[in-house]
C-alpha positions in Angstrom: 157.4 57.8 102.7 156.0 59.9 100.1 151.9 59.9 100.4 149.3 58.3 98.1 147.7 61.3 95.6 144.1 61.2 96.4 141.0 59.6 93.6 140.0 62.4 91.7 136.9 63.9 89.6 137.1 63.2 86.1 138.3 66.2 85.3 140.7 67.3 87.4 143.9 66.9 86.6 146.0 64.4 88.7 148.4 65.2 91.0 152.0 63.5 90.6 153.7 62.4 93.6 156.5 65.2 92.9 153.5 67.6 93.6 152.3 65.6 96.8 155.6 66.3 98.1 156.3 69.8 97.1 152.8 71.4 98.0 153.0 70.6 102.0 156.1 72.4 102.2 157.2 76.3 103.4 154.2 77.7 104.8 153.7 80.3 107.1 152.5 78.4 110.3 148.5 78.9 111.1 148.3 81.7 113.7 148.4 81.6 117.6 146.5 84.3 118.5 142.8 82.8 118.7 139.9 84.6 117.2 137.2 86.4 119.2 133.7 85.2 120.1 131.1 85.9 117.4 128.6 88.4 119.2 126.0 85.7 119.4 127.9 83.2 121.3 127.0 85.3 124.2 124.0 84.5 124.1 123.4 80.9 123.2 123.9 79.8 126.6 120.8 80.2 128.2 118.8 78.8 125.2 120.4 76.1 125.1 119.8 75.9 129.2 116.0 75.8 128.1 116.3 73.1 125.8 118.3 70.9 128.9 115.5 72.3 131.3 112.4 70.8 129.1 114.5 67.5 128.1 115.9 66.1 131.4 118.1 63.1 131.1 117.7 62.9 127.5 120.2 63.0 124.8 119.6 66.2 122.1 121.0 66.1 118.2 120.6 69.6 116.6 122.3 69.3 113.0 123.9 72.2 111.0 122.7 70.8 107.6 125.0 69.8 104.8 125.4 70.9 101.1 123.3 71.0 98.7 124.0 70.3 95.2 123.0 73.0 92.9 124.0 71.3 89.5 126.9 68.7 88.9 130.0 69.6 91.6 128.5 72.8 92.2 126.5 73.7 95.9 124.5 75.9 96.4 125.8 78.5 99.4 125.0 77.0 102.6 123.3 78.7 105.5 122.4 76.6 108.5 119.3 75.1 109.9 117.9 78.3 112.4 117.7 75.9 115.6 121.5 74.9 115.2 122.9 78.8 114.9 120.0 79.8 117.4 121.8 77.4 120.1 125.1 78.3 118.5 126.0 81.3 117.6 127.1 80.5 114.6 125.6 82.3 111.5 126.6 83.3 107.4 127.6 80.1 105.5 128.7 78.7 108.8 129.3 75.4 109.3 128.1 72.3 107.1 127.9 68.9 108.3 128.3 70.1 111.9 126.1 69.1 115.2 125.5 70.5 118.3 125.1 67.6 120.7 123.4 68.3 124.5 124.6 64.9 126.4 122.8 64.4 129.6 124.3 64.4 132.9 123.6 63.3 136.5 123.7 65.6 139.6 127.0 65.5 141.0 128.5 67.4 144.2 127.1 70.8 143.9 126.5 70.5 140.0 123.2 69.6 139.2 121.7 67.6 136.5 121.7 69.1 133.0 123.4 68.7 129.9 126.9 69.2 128.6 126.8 70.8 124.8 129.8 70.0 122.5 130.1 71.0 118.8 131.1 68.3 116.2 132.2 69.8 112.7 134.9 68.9 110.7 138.0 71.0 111.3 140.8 71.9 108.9 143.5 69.6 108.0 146.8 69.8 107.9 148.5 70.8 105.0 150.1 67.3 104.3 146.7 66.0 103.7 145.1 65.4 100.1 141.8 67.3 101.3 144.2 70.9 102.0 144.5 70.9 98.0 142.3 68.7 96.1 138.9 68.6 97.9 137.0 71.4 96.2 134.3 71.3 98.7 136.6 71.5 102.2 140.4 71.9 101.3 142.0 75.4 101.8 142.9 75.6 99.0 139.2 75.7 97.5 137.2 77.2 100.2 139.8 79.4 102.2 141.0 78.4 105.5 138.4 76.4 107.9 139.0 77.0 111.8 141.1 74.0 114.0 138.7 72.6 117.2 140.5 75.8 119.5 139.4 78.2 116.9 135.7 77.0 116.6 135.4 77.0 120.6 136.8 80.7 120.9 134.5 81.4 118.2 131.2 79.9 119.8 132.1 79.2 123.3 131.8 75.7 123.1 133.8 72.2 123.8 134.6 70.7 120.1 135.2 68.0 118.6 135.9 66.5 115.1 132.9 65.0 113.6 134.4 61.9 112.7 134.2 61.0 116.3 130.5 61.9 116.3 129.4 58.3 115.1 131.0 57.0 118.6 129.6 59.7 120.4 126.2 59.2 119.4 126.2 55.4 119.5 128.1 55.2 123.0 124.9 54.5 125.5 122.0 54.6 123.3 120.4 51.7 124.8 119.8 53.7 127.8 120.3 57.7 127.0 116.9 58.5 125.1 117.7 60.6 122.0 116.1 63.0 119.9 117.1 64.4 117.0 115.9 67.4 114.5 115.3 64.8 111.7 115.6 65.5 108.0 117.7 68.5 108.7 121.1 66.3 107.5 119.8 63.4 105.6 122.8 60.7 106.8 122.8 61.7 110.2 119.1 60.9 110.3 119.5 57.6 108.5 122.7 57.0 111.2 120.9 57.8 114.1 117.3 55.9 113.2 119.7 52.9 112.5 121.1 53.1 115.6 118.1 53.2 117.8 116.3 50.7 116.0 119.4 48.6 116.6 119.8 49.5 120.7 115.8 50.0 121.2 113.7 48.1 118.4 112.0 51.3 117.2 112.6 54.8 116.2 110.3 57.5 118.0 109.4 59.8 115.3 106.9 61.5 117.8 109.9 62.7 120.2 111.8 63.9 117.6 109.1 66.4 116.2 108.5 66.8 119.5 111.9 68.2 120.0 111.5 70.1 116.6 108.8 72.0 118.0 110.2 73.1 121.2 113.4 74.6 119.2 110.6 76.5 117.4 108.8 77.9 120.8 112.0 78.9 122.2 112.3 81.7 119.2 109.0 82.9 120.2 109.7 85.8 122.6 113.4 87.2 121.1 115.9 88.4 123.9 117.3 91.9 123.5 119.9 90.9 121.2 117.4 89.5 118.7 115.9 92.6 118.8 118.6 94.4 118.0 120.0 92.3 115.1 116.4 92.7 113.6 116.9 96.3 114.0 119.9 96.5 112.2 118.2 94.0 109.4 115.2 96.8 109.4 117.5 99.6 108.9 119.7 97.7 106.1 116.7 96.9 104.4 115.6 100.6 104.5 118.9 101.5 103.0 118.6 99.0 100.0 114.9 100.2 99.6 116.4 103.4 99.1 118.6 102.3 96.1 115.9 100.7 94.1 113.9 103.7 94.9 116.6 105.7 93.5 116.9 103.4 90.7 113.3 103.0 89.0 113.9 105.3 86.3 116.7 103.0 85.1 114.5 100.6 85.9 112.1 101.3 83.2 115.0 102.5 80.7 116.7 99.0 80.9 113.3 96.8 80.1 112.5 93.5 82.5 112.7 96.2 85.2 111.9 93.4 87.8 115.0 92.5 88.0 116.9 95.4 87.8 115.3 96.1 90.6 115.8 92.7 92.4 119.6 93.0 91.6 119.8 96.5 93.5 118.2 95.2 96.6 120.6 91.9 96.5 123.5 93.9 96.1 123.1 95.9 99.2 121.5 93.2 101.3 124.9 90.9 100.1 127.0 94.1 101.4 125.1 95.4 104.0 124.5 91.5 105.6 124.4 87.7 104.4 122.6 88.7 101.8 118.5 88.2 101.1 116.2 86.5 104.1 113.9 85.3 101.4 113.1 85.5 97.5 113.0 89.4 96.8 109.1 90.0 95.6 109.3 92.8 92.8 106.0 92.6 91.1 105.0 95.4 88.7 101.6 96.0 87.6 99.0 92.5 87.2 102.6 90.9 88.6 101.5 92.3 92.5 98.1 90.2 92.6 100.6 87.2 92.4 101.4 86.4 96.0 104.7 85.2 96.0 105.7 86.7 92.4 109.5 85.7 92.4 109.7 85.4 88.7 111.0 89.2 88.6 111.0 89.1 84.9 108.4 91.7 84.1 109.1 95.1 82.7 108.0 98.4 84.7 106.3 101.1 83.3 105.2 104.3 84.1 101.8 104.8 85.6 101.8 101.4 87.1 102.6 100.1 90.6 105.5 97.8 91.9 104.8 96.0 94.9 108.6 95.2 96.5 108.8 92.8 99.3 112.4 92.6 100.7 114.5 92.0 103.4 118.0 91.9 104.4 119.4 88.9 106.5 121.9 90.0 108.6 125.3 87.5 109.3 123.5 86.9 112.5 121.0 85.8 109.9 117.8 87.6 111.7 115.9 89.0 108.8 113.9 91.7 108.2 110.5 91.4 105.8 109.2 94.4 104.8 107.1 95.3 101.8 106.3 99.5 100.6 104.4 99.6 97.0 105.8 102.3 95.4 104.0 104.5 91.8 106.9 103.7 88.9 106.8 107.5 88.0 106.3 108.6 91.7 103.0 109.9 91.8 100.0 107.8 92.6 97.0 108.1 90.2 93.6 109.0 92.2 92.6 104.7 91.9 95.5 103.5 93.4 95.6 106.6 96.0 92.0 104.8 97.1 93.2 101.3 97.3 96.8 102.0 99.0 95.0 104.5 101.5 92.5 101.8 102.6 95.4 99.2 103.1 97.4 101.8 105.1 94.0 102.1 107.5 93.8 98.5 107.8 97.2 98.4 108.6 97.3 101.0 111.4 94.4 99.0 112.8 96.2 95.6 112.8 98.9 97.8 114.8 96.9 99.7 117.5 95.3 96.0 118.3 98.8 94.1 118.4 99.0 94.4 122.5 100.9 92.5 125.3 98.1 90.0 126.5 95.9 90.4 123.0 95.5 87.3 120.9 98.0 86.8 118.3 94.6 86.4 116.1 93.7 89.8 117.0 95.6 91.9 114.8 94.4 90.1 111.7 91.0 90.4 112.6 91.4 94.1 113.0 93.1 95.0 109.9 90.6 92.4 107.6 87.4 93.8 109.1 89.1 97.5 107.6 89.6 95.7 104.2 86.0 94.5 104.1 84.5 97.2 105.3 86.1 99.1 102.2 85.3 96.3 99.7 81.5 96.6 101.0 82.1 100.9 100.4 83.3 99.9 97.0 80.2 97.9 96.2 83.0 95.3 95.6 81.9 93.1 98.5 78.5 91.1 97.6 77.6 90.1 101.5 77.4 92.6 104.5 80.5 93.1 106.3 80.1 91.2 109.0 78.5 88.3 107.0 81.6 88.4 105.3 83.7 87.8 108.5 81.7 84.7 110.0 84.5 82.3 110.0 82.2 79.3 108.9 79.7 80.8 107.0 81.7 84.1 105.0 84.9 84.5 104.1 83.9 86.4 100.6 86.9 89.3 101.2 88.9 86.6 101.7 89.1 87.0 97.4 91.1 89.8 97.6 92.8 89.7 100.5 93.6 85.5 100.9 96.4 85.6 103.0 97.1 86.4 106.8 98.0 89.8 108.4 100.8 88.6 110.6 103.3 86.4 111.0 106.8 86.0 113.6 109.6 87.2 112.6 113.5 86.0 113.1 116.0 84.1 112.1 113.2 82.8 109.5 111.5 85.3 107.5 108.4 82.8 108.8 109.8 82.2 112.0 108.2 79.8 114.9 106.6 77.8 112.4 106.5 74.8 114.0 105.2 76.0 116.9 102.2 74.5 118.3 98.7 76.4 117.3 98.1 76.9 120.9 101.0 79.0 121.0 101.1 80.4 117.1 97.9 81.7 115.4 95.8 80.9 119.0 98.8 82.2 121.2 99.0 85.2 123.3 101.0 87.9 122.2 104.1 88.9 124.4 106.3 91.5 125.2 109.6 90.6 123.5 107.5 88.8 120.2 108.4 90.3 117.0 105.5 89.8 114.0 104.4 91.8 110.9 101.5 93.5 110.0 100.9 93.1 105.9 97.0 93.4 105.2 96.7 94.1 101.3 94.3 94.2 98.6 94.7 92.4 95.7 92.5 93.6 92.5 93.4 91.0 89.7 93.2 92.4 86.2 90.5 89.6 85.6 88.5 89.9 88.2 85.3 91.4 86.6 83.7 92.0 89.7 85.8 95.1 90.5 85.5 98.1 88.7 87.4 98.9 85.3 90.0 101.2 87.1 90.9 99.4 89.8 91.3 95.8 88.0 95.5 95.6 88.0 95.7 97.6 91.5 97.8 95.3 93.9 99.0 96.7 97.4 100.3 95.6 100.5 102.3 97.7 103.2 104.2 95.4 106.0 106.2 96.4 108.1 108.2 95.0 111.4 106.9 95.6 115.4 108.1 94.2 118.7 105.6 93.7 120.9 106.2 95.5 124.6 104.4 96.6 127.4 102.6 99.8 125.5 102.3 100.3 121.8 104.7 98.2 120.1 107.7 99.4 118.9 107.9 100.1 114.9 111.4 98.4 113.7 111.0 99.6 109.9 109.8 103.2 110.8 112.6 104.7 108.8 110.3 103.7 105.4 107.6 105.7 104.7 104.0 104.6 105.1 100.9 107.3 104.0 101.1 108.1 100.3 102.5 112.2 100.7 105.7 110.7 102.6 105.6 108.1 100.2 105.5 110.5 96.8 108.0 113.0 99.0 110.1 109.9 99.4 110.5 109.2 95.9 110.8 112.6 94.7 114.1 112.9 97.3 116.1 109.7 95.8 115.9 110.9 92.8 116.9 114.1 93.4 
């Protein structure tokens, strides 16, 4: 019985039954042999063991995330919600419309209570089927080969299943298994799930769910020694593609809208050196590096001026680095921005020497901004007293040009914990085994007539990576320079 061609787009071109027929047939057969564990697999289990530990007896839905449409049929590239590869394993464009599902169960014999995780994705069909050569968004022959359920669980370690029996799986019980789910994340699984529960329950509790949300974000607060070594390896990539742009500036400023040129370098090696980018490459020239987040990149550079780049690889892991070196066009810093860089390099190596095992995560920003006023008061920039300035109710003035915080964690987000409770955020206690930044600037818009005629257009800010440990903490982007000679030396050796 020959089969049905499938509905098509438009413009596609249909398929005739003669084609139906002929495209199944004399292929090699999928190998045997199954694929080995992605490194992170090994580590997913005990994560996932934490999650079971602060949810007894309660069903958990952690969603990959599905396509996004960029324009028309085309998506953009996919790369999963953090909590899902975290509790995974599973990392690069890996895997749209799955879910990881942690399903309760009862102490029995020596076994105790916990949860059994399975993966629910959607697997690749068989050749004979209409999605193997006319589904541009899943069939092999539009998106390459997809893994079979066996695959998948060598890859991740994990019991699979198809995700068309995830429906079943989630409604089977759901009068009496509480469930939470990381809303939003896939849009129709939310709109499945609250449907359910209303339906079994009366009522959907938003408040568990975030509450769920949050504890997947407090788990990535102290990383394991894996994570620490992925965001090594996303340190020492980035180091590498900060060396090409350094290399390239002159060509930089040859070509015109410079910006980019120097955005495209970076992406290149982040794309072959890892995933690709962890965030929107900042490459802000001039006036451009008193602009935040400046991701325009369309400026020229010229020579003379500074470029503030903040970049970072994410690895196929997809731990990121975020790292930020501002860099003289020609190589040589003019006395002005000498001043300015060396007093956010100072603040910098203050908001390091205070990030301690057991000091508040608060503590490193207060060290490196009370630098930064104190030079802005030096300057005769600062109009209050230094330590008027700081009073958190009554100050803030320094706050003008430098409005953004010194730290942040660092992981598989470039922002990373950020739905962790206050208490254990920006009030917590740092950690041995908590990776953050340390990124004071100072921002002198070209404007701003309250700084002096030579420094208005100055924008710097240094950042780089540190783990905290039991001692000093442990400098992940090292391999960058830092003070202005290595920084000039740097230069001058790339473009040797």
């Amino acid at each position: 019985m020959s089969q049905k061609a499938p509905k098509l787009p438009n413009r596609q071109t249909p398929f005739s039954e003669a084609f139906v027929s002929f495209i199944a047939t004399d292929w090699e057969p999928y190998p045997s042999d199954l694929p080995a564990p992605l490194p992170a697999s090994a580590h997913t289990a005990p994560r996932r063991d934490a999650m079971s530990a602060a949810f007894p007896g309660e069903r958990l839905v952690i969603p990959a995330g599905n396509l996004v449409v960029r324009s028309n049929d085309c998506d953009y590239g996919f790369r999963p919600h953090s909590a899902f590869a975290h509790l995974t394993g599973l990392g690069t464009d890996r895997e749209p419309d799955a879910v990881l599902v942690l399903e309760p169960h009862a102490a029995a014999g020596d076994q105790p209570a916990g949860h059994d995780a399975t993966l629910y994705f959607k697997p690749r069909a068989p050749r004979t089927d209409p999605e193997f050569y006319a589904d541009p968004r899943y069939g092999e022959m539009w998106v390459g080969q997809r893994e079979s359920c066996e695959e998948m669980s060598a890859l991740t370690r994990l019991p699979t299943r198809p995700i068309s029996e995830l429906p079943g799986a989630l409604a089977d019980h759901i009068d009496t298994v509480p469930t939470r789910l990381v809303r939003d994340v896939d849009v129709s699984l939310t709109a499945l799930l609250d449907s359910l529960r209303q339906e079994a329950t009366g009522e959907v509790d938003r408040d568990a769910d975030e509450e769920l949300r949050t504890a997947l974000s407090e788990l990535r607060l102290v990383k394991d020694a894996f994570e620490i070594d992925e965001l090594q390896a996303a340190c020492d990539a980035t180091a590498v593609g900060f060396a090409a742009v350094a290399a390239d500036l002159p060509t930089a400023v040859e070509k015109g809208r410079g910006e980019r040129w120097c955005e495209g370098v970076f992406e290149l090696h982040a794309r072959h050196l890892g995933n690709g980018v962890g965030y929107g490459s900042i490459c802000a020239s001039g006036d451009h590096a008193n602009t935040l987040h400046w991701i325009r990149n369309d400026g020229g550079l010229r020579p003379g001026d500074l470029i503030l780049l903040d970049m970072g690889v994410e690895v196929d892991s997809l731990y990121t680095a975020d790292v930020t070196r501002t860099l003289p066009v020609d190589g040589t810093f003019t006395d002005p921005q000498r001043m300015v860089y060396e007093a956010v390099l100072v603040a910098q190596q203050a908001g390091m020497e205070a990030a301690r095992s057991g000091a508040r995560f608060q503590d490193v920003h207060e060290a490196a901004i009370r630098v930064v006023a104190t030079y802005l008061r030096e300057w005769g920039i600062l109009p209050v007293t230094v330590e008027e300035s700081l009073d958190p109710v009554t100050g803030g003035q320094h706050r003008r040009w430098m409005v953004h915080g010194t730290s942040h964690h660092l992981g598989m987000d470039v922002h990373d914990c950020a739905q962790a409770r206050q208490e254990f955020y920006r009030e917590g206690i740092l950690r041995p085994g908590m990776v953050i930044t340390v990124e004071p600037g100072i921002y002198f818009k070209s404007t701003d007539l309250l700084v002096p005629p030579e420094l208005r257009g100055i924008g710097v800010r240094i950042e780089d990576d540190i783990v905290i440990t039991d001692g000093a903490p442990r400098l992940l982007s090292g391999s960058l320079p830092r003070t202005p000679d290595d920084v000039e030396a740097w230069l001058a050796a790339q473009r040797a």
